[in-house]
LOKOL-164313 format. One line per 4 residues: number of its first residue (from 1); their letters; for each residue x, y, z of C-alpha. Coordinates in nm, 2 decimals, m for minus. Example, Ala and Ser with C-alpha at 12.3 -4.5 7.8 and 13.67 -1.06 7.14 Angstrom:
1) AS) 1.23 m0.45 0.78  1.37 m0.11 0.71
//
This chain:
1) XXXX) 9.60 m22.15 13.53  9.58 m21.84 13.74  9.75 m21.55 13.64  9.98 m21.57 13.94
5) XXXX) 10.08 m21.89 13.86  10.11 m21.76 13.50  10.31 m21.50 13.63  10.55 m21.76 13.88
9) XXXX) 10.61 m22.03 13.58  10.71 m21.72 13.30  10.95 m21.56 13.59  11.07 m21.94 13.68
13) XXXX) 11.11 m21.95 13.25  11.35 m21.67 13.28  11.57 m21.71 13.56  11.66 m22.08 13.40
17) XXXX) 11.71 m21.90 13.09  11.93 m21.64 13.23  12.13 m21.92 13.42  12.20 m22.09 13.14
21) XXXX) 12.29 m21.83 12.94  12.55 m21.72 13.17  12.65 m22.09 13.22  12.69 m22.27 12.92
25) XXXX) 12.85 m22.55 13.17  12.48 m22.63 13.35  12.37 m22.70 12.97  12.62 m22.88 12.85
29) XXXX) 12.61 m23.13 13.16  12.26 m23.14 13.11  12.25 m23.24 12.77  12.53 m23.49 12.85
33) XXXX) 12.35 m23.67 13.11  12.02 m23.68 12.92  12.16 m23.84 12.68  12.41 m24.06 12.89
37) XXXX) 12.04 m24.18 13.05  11.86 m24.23 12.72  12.13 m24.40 12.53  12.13 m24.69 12.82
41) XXXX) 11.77 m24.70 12.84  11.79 m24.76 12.49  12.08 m25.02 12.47  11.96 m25.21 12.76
45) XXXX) 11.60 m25.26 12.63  11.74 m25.36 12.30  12.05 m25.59 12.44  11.75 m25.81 12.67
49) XXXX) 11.51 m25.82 12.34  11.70 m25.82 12.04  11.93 m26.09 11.96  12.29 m26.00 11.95
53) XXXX) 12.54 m26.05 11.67  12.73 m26.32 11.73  12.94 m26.28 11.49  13.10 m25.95 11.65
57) XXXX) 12.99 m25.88 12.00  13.14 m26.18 12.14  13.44 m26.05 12.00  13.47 m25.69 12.07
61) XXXX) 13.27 m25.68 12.50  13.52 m25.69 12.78  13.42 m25.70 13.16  13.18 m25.99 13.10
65) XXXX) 12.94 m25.88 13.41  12.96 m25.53 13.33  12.65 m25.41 13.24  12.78 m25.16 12.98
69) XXXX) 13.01 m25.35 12.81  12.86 m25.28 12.47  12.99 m24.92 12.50  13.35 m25.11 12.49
73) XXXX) 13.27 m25.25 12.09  13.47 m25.26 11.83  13.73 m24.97 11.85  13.70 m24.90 12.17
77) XXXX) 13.83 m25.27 12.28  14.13 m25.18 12.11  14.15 m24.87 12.30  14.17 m25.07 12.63
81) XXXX) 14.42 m25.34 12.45  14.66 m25.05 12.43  14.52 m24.89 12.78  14.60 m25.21 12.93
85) XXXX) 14.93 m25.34 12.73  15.10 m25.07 12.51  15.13 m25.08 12.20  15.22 m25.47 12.18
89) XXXX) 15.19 m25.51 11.82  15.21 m25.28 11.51  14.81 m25.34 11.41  14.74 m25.12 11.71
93) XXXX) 14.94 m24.79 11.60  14.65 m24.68 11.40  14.49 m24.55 11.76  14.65 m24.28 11.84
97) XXXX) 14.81 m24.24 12.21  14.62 m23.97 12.37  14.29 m24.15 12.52  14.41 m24.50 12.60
101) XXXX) 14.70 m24.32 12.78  14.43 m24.13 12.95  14.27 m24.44 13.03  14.59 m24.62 13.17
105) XXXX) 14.56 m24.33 13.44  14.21 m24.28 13.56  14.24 m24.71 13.57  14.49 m24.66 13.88
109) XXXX) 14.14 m24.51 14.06  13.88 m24.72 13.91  13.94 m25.04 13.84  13.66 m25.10 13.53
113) XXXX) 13.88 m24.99 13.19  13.52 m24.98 13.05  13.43 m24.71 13.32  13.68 m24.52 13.26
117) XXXX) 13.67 m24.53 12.90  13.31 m24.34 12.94  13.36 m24.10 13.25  13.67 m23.98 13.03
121) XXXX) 13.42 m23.96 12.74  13.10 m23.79 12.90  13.38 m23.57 13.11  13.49 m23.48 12.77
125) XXXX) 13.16 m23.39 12.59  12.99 m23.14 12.81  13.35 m22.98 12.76  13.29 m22.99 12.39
129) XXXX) 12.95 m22.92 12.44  13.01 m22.57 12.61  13.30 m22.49 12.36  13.13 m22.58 12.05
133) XXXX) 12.82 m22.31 12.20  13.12 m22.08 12.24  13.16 m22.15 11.85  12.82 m22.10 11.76
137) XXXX) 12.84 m21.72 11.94  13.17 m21.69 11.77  13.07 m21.76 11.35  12.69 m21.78 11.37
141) XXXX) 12.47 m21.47 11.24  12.10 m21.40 11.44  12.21 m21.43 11.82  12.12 m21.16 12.04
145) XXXX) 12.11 m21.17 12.38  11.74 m21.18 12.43  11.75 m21.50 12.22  12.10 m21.68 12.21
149) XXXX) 12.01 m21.87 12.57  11.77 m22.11 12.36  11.96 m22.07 12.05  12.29 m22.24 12.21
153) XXXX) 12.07 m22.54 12.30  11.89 m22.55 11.96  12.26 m22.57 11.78  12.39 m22.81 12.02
157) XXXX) 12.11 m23.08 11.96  12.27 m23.09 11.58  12.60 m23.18 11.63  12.50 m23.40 12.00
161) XXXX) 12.26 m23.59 11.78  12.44 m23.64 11.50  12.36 m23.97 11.33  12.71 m24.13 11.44
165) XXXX) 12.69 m23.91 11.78  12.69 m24.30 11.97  13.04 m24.29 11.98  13.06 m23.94 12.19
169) XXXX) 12.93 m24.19 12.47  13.09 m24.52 12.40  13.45 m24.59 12.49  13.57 m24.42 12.17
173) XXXX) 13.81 m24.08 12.15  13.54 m23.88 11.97  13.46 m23.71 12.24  13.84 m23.58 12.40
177) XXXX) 13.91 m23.53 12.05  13.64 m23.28 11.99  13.70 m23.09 12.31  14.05 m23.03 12.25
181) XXXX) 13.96 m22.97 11.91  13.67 m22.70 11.97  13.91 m22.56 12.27  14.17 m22.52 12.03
185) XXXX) 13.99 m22.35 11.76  13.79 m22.12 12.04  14.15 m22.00 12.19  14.26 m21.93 11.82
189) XXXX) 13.95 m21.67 11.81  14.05 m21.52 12.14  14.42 m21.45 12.03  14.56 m21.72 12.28
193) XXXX) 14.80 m21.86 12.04  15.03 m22.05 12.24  14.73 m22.24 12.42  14.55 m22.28 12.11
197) XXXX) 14.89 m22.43 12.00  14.93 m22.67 12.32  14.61 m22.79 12.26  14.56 m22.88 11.89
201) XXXX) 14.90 m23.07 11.98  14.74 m23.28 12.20  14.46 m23.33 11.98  14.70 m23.46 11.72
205) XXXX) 14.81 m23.72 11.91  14.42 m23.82 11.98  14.30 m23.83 11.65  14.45 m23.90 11.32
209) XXXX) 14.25 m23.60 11.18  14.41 m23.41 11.40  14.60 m23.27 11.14  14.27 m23.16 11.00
213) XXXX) 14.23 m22.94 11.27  14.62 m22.79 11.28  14.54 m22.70 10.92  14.22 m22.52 10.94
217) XXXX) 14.33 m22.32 11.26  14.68 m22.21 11.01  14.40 m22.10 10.72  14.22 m21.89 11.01
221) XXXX) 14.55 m21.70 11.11  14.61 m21.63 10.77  14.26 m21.49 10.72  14.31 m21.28 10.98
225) XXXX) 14.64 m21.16 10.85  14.85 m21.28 11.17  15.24 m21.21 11.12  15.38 m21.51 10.92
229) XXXX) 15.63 m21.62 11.21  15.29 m21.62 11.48  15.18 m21.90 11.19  15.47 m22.06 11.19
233) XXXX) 15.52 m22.11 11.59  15.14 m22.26 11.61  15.21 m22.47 11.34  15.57 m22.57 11.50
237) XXXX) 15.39 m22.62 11.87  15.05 m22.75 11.74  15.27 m23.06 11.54  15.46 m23.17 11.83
241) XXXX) 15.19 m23.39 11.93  15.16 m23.57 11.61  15.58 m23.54 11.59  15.60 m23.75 11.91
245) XXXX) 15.39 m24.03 11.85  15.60 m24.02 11.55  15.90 m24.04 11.70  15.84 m24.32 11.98
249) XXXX) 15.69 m24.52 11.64  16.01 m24.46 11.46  16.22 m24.59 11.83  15.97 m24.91 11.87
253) XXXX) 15.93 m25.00 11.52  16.17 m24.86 11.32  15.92 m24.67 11.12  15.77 m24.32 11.21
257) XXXX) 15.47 m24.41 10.97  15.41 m24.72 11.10  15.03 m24.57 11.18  14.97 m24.53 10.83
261) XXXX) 15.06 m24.93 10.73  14.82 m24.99 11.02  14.55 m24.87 10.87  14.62 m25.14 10.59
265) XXXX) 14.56 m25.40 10.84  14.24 m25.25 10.86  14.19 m25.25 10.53  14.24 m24.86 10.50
269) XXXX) 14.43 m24.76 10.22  14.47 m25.12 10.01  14.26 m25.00 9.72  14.10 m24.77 9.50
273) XXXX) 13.77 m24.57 9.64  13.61 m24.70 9.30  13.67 m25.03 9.40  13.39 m24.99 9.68
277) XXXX) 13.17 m24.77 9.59  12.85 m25.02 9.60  12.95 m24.99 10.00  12.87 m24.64 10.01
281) XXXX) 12.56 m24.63 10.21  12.30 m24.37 10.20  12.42 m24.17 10.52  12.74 m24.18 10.35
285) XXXX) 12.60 m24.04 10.06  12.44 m23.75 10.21  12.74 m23.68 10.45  12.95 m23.59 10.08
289) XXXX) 12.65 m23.40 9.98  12.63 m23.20 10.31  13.05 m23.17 10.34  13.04 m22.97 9.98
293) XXXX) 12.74 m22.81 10.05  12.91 m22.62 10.38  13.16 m22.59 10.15  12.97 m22.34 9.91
297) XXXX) 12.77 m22.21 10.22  13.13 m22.09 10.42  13.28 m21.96 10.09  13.23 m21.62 10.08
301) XXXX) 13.23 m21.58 10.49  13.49 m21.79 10.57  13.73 m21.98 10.33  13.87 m22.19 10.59
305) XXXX) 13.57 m22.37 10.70  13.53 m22.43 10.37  13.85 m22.58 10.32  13.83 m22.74 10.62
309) XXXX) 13.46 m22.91 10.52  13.58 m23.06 10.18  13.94 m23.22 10.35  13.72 m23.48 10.52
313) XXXX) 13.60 m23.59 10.15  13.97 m23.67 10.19  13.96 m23.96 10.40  13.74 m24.24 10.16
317) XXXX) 13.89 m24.09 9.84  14.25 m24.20 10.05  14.16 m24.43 10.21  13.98 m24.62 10.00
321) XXXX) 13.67 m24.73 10.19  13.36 m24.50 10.37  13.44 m24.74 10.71  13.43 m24.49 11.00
325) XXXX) 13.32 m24.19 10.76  13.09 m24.08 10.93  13.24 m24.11 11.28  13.53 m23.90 11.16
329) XXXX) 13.31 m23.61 11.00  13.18 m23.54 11.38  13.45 m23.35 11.37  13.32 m23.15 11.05
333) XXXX) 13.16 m22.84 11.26  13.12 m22.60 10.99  12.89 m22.85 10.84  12.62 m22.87 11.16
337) XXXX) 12.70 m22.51 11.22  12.59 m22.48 10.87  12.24 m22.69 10.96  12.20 m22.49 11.28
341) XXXX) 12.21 m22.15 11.07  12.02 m22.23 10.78  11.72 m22.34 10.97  11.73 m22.07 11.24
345) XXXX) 11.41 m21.90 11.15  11.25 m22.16 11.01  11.07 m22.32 11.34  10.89 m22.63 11.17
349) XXXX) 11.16 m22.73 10.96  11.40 m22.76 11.27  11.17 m22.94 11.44  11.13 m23.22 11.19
353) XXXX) 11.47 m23.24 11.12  11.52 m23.27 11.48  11.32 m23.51 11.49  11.46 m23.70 11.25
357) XXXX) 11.81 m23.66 11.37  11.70 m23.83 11.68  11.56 m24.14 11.56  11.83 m24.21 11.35
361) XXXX) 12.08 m24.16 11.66  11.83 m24.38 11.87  11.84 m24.64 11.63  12.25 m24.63 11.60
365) XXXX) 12.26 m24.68 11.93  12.08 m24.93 11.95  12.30 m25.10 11.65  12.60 m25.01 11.81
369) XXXX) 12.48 m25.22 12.19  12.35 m25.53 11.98  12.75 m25.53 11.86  12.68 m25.41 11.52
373) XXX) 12.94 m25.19 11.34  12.82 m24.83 11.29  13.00 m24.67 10.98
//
């Protein structure tokens, strides 16, 4: 190559560089849409040569001669049900109100549920894509601005390719859930309380863990010694998501915790953790592992992402069962912030971890489209 070409490609290098440093948006839709692309590749190959479940996919896929009806399994049929019909029975409380809802409106444009389920979804990540970078320049040590350009996109590819990361791009609330989420806790930073407030509101009425997310962003104000009544009006404003789903619960069946019973009907708090801990599997195993070890790591920096780390170990010791462990602990940020930082200067290491992150998120997804449940 001549040195004028040289010269053309490096100067090429950093103009894209510069773009995206300056617009965390172009990245975040990039790394949406590559994986969007790859993740049907992916299921589509293994839907036409692997033999599907039978036991569960005839089940779980709606819109028969829709091509991406495996994005619509398990959960995120129910999700529709409720899109489509309310909340016709108490088994579905457990799904919270906020993306089906969002559904039932996009549906009076596009008549697929299933297509809606996903643009809402993909929509949603490269929104918590570009606010999770925003976090990443916010709590993480070694950016500059000669290197954080590639440093955002080297962050991102931990928490995007997360094992359980299929269900940011299946018909699941993962993904609106973490952009309010991230959005909230990125607004908290910036001193905009009341729309940090709005927001994690919203977010409880997405997810269940939502409360997760009201509670670490009241340890944050208190670590930055915010007057105790500022506290208590994001904690008031932030709850009034969760409050309201309460409420119409309590008016349509007579039992503002009728969420919680759901979960017993599937089979979420019925017994003792003990009881099933032969089910653990190994990715379960090293989720606990890596929730207490961003535990220790955030101690002495900040105590609330430490907090916030260990209240996901919450959810099998309550609930009694790892099912859906490790689709809730997307959510758990510190923990691939944690990743992100501890291997920033060391090149090979994040390499092969990448690496490996990767093929285990190829190979959930292409579980997850033969109609197998992830957990």
């Amino acid at each position: 190559m001549s040195d004028n070409n040289l010269q053309k490609l490096l100067k090429l290098k950093s103009t894209v560089s510069h773009y995206i440093r300056n617009h965390l948006g172009v990245m975040a839709i990039i790394c949406v849409v590559v994986s969007v692309i790859f993740s049907i590749i992916l299921s589509q190959g293994a839907i036409h040569k692997i033999t599907l479940n039978k036991a569960t996919s005839s089940h779980h896929n709606l819109e028969h001669n829709n091509p991406l009806k495996y994005s619509a399994n398990w959960d995120g049929s129910d999700y529709i049900h409720i899109a489509n019909n309310g909340y016709d029975t108490g088994f579905f409380t457990g799904f919270f109100p906020v993306y089906p809802l969002t559904i039932r409106i996009v549906n009076y444009l596009i008549p697929s549920s299933i297509l809606c389920g996903l643009l809402i979804s993909w929509a949603s990540l490269i929104g918590a894509i570009y606010f999770y970078a925003k976090l990443v320049k916010e709590f993480c040590k070694g950016l500059t601005k000669k290197t954080e350009n590639s440093e955002y996109f080297k962050a991102v590819v931990f928490f995007l390719l997360f094992p359980s990361g299929v269900y940011f791009l299946s018909v699941y609330t993962e993904s609106l859930f973490a952009l309010l989420s991230f959005a909230a806790i990125y607004f908290l930073t910036k001193k905009k309380y009341l729309l940090s407030a709005l927001l994690v509101s919203v977010a409880c009425a997405t997810h269940v863990t939502g409360v997760f997310v009201l509670f670490l962003m009241l340890l944050m104000l208190l670590e930055q010694k915010v007057k105790i009544t500022k506290i208590a009006q994001v904690g008031v404003v932030g709850s009034l998501g969760l409050l309201s789903y309460m409420g119409y619960l309590w008016k349509y069946f007579n039992n503002p915790l009728e969420f919680l019973s759901a979960q017993k009907q599937h089979h979420w708090l019925e017994t003792s953790l003990w009881n099933n801990l032969s089910l653990m599997s190994l990715l379960d195993g090293v989720l606990i592992v890596l929730l207490i070890t961003s535990a220790v790591y955030w101690w002495r920096r900040k105590k609330s992402f430490s907090i916030y780390s260990l209240l996901f170990l919450l959810i099998p010791l309550l609930g009694g069962q790892f099912g859906g462990f490790p689709r809730y602990c997307l959510i758990a940020f510190p923990m691939t912030l944690m990743l992100y930082e501890y291997l920033q200067a060391k090149e090979s290491l994040r390499l092969i971890s990448t690496l490996v992150f990767g093929a285990i998120w190829a190979y959930v997804v292409i579980l997850f489209s033969i109609g197998y449940v992830v957990t």
